[in-house]
MDAnalysis code that builds the backbone (N, CA, C; Angstrom):
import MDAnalysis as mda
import numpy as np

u = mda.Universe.empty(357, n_residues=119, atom_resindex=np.repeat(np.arange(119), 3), trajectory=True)
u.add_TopologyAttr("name", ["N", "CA", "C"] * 119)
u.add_TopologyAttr("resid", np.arange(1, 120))
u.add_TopologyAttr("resname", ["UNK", "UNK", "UNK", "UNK", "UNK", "UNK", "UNK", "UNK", "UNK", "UNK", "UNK", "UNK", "UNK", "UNK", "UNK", "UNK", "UNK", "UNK", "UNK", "UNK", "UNK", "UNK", "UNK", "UNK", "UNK", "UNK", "UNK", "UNK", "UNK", "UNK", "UNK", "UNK", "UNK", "UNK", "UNK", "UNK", "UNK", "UNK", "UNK", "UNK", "UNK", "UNK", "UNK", "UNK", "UNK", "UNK", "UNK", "UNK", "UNK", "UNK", "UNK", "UNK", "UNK", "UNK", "UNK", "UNK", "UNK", "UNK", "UNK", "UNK", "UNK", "UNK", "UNK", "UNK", "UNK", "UNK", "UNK", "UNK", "UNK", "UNK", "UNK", "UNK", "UNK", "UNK", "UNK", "UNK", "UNK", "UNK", "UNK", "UNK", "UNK", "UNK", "UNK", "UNK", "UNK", "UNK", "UNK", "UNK", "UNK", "UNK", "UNK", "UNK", "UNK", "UNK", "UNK", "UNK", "UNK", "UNK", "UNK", "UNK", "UNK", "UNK", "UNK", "UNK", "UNK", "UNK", "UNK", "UNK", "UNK", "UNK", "UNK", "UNK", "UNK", "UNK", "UNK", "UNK", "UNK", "UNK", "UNK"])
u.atoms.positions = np.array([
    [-8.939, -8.171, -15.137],
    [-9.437, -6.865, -15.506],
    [-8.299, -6.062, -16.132],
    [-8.540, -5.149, -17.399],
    [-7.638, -4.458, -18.409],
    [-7.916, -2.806, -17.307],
    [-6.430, -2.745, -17.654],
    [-5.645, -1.810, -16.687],
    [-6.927, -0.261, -16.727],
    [-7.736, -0.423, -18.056],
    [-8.248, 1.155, -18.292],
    [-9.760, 0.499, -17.612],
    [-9.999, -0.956, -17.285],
    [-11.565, -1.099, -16.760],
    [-11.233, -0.809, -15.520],
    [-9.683, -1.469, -14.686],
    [-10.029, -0.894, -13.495],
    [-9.761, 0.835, -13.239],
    [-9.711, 1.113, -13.675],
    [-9.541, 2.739, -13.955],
    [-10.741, 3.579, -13.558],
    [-11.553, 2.612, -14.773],
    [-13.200, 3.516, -15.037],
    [-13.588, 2.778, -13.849],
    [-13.438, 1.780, -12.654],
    [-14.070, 1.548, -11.819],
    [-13.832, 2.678, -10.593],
    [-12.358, 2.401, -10.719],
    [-11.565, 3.332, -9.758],
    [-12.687, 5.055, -9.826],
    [-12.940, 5.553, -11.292],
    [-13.520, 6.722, -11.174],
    [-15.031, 6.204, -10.908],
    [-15.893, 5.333, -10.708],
    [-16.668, 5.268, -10.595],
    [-16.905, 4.802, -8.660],
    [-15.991, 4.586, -8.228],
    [-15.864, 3.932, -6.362],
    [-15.397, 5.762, -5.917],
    [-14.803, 6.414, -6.935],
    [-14.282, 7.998, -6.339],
    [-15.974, 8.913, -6.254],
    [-16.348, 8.779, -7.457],
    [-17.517, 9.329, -7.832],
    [-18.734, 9.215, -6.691],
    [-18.584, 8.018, -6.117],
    [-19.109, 7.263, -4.618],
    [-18.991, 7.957, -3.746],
    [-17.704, 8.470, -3.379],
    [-17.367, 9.105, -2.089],
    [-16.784, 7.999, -1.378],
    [-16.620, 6.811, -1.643],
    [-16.331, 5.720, -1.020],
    [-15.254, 5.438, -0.666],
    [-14.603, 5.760, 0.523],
    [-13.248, 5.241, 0.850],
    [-12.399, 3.939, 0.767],
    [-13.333, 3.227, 1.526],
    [-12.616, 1.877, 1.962],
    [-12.679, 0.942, 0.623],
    [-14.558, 1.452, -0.266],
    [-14.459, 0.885, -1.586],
    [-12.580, 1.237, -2.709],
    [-12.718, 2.549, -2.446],
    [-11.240, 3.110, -3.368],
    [-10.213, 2.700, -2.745],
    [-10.309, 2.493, -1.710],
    [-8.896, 1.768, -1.026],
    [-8.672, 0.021, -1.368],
    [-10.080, -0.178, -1.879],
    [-9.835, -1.764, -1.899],
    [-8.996, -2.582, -3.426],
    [-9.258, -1.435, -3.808],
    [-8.212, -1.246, -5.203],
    [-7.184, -0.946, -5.631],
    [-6.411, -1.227, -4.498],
    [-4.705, -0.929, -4.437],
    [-4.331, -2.400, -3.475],
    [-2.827, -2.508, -4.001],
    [-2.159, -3.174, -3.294],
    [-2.171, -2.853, -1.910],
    [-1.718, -3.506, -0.965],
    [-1.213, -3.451, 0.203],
    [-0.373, -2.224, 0.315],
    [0.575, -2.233, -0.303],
    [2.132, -1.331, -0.104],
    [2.338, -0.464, -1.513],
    [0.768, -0.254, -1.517],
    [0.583, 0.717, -3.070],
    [1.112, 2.280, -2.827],
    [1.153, 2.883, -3.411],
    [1.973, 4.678, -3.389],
    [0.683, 4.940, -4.221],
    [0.313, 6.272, -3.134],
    [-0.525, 7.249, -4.209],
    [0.477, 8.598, -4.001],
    [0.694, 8.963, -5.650],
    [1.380, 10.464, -5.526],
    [0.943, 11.267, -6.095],
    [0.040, 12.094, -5.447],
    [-0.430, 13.533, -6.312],
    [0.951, 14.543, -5.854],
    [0.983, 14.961, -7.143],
    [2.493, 15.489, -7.219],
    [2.341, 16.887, -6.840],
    [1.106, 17.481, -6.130],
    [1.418, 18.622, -5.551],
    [1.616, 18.343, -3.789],
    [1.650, 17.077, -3.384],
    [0.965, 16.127, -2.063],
    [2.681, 15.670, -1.530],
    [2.827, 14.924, -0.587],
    [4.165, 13.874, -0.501],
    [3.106, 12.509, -1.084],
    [3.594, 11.686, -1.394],
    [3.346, 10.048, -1.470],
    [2.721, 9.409, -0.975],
    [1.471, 8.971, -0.589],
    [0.873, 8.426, 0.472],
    [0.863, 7.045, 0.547],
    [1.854, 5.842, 1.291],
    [2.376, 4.644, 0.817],
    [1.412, 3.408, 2.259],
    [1.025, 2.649, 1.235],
    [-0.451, 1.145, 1.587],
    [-1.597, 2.033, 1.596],
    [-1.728, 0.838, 1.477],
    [-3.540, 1.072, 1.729],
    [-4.887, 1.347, 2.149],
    [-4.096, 1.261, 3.781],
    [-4.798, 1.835, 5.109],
    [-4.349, 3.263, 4.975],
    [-3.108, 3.778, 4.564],
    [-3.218, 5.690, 4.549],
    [-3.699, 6.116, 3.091],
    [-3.626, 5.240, 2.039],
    [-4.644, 5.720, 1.164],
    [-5.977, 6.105, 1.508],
    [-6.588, 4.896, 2.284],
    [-7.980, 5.152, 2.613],
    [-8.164, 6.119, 3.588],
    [-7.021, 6.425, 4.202],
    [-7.312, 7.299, 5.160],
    [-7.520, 9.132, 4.387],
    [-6.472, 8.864, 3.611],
    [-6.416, 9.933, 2.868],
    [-7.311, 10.263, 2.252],
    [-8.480, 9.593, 0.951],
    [-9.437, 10.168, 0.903],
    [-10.260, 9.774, 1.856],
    [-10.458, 9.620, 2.768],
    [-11.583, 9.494, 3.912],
    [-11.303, 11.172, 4.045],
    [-10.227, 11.781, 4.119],
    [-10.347, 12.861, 4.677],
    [-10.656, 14.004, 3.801],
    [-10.121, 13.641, 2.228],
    [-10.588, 14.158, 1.441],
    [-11.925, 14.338, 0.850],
    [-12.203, 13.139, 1.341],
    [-14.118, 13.801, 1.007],
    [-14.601, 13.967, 1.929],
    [-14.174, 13.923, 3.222],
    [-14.851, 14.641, 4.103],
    [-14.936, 16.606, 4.200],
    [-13.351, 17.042, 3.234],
    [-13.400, 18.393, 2.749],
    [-14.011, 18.839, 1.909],
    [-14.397, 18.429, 1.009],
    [-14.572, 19.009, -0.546],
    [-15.624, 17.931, -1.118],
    [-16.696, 17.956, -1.885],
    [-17.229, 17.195, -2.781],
    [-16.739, 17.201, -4.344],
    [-15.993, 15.847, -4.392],
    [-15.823, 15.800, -5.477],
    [-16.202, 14.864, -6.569],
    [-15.894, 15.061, -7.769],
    [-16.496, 14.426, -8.801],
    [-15.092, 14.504, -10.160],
    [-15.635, 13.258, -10.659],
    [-14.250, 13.172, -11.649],
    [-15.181, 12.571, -12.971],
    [-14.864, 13.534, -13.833],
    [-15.372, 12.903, -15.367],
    [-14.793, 12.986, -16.201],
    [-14.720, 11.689, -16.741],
    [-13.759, 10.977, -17.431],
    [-13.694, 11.847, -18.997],
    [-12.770, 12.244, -19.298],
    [-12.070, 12.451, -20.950],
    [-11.757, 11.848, -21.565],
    [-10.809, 11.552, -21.125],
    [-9.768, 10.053, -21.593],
    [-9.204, 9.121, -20.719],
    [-9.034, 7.880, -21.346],
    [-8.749, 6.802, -20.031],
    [-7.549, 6.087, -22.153],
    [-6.502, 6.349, -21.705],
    [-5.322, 5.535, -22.780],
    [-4.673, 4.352, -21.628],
    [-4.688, 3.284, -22.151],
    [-4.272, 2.141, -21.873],
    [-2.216, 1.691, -22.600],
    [-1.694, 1.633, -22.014],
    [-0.369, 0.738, -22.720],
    [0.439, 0.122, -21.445],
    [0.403, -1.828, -21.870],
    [0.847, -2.677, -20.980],
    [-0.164, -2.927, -20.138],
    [0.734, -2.346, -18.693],
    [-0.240, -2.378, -17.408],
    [0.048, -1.056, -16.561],
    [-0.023, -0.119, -18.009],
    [-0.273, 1.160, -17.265],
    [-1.722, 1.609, -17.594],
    [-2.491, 2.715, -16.730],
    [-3.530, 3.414, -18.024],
    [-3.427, 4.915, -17.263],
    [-3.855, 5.556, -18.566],
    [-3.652, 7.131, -18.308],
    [-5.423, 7.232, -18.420],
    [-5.433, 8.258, -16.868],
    [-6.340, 9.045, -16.673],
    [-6.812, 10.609, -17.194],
    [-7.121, 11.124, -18.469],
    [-7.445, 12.294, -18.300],
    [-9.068, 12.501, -17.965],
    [-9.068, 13.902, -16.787],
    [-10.263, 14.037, -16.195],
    [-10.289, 15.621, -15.906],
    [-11.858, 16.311, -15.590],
    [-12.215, 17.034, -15.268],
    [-13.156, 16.648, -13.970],
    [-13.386, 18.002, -13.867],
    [-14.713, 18.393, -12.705],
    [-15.786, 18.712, -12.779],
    [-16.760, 19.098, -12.060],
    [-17.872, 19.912, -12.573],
    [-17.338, 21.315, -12.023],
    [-16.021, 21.652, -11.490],
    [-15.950, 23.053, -11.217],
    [-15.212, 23.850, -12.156],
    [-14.467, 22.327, -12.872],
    [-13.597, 23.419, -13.878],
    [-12.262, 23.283, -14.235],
    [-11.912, 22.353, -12.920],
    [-10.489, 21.815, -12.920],
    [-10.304, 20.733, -13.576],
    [-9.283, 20.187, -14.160],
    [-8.325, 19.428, -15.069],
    [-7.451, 18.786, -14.459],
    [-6.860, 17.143, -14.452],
    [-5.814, 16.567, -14.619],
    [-5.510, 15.682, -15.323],
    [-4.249, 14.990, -14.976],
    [-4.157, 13.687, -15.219],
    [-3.751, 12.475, -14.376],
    [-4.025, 10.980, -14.088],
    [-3.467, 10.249, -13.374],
    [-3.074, 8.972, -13.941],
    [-1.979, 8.864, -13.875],
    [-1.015, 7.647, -14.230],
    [-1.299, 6.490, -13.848],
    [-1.567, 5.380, -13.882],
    [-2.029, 4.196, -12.682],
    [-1.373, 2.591, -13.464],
    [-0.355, 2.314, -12.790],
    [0.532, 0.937, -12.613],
    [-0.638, -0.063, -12.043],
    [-1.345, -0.620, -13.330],
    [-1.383, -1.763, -12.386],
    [-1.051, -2.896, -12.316],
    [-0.827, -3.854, -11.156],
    [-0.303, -5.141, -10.980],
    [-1.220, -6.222, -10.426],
    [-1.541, -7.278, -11.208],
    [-2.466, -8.490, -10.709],
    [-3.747, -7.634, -10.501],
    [-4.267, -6.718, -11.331],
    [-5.586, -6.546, -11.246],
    [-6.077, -5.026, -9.650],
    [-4.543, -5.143, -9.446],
    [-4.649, -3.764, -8.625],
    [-3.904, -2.538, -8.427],
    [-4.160, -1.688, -7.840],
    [-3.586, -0.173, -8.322],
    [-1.819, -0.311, -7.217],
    [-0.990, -0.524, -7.902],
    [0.324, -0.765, -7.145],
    [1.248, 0.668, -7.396],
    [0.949, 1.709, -8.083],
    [1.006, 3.022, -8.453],
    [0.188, 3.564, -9.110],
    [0.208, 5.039, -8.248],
    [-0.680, 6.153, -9.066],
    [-0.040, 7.225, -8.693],
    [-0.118, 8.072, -9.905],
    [0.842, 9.396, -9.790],
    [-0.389, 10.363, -10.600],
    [-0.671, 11.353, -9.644],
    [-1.712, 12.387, -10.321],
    [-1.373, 13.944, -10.273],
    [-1.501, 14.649, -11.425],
    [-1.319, 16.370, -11.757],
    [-2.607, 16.643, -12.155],
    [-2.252, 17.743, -10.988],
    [-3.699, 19.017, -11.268],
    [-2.844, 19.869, -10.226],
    [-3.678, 21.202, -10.436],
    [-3.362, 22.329, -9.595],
    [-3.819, 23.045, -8.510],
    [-3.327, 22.377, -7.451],
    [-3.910, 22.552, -6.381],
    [-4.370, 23.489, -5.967],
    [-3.574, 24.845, -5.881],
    [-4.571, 25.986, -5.818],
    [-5.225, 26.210, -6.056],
    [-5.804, 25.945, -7.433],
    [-7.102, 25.929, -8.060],
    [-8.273, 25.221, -7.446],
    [-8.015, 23.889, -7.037],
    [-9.110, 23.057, -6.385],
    [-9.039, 23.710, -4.792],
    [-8.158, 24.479, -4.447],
    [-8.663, 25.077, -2.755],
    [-9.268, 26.245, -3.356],
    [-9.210, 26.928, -4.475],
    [-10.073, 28.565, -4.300],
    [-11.681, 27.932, -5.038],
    [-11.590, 26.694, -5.945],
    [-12.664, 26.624, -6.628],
    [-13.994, 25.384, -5.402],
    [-13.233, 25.530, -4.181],
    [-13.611, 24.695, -3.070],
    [-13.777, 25.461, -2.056],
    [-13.803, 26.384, -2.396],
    [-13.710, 27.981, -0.950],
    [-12.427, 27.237, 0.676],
    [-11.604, 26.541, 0.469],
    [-10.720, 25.682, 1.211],
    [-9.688, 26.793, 1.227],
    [-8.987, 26.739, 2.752],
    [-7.894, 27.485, 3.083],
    [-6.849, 27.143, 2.490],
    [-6.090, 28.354, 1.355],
    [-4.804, 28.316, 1.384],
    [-3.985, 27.816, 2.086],
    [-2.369, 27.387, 1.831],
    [-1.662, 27.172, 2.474],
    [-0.426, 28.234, 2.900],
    [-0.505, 28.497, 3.798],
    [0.569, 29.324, 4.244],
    [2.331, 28.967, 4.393],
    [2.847, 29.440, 3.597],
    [4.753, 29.074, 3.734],
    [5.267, 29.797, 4.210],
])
C-alpha cells in the first residue's frame, strides 16, 4: 500500500471513531506527535489515546490534500467545525512508524465547548 492510500484509510478508520481499528495502523513502537500534545510512543498508548479522544469530542476529518513523496505523505485536512491542519505520516512496511500533526488546539477546545487548560 502507497504511503497516501494508507493515509486516506487512516482518515477513513478516524472518521469511524475506531480506536483499536486506527491503532492497527502503526507500528508497534510508532510516535504519534501532535505538536501542541507530548509524543505518544507504540501502539497500545496510541490507541489509548484516541480511545480517549473520541470519547471527548466528535470528530471528523476531511480530506483537502493528501501529497505523497518516498514513504512520507502529507495530510492536509479540515472539520466540519472549522478547524484546519496538517499531518506528516512516515510510513514503513505498509505502516504508520511516524506521525507528526499541527492544528490549534485552542481552537478545537472552544469550537468543542471542552475545558481550557489552565498554566
Amino acid at each position: 500500500m502507497t504511503p497516501s492510500a494508507l493515509v486516506k484509510q487512516w482518515v477513513e478508520t478516524f472518521n469511524e471513531a475506531n480506536a483499536i481499528a486506527l491503532a492497527s495502523l502503526y507500528h508497534e513502537d510508532a510516535i504519534n506527535h501532535q505538536v501542541t500534545q507530548e509524543p505518544v510512543i507504540g501502539k497500545t498508548a496510541i490507541e489509548q489515546m484516541f480511545t480517549k479522544e473520541f470519547a471527548a469530542a466528535k470528530m471528523a476529518c476531511i480530506v483537502e490534500n493528501i501529497f505523497e513523496d518516498g514513504d512520507w505523505a502529507i495530510l492536509e485536512w479540515k472539520d466540519p467545525l472549522g478547524l484546519r491542519g496538517c499531518g506528516f505520516f512516515h510510513i514503513i512496511d505498509g505502516k504508520i512508524k511516524f506521525q507528526r500533526g499541527y492544528w490549534d488546539k485552542l481552537s478545537f477546545l472552544r469550537l468543542h465547548q471542552l475545558p481550557m487548560p489552565i498554566n
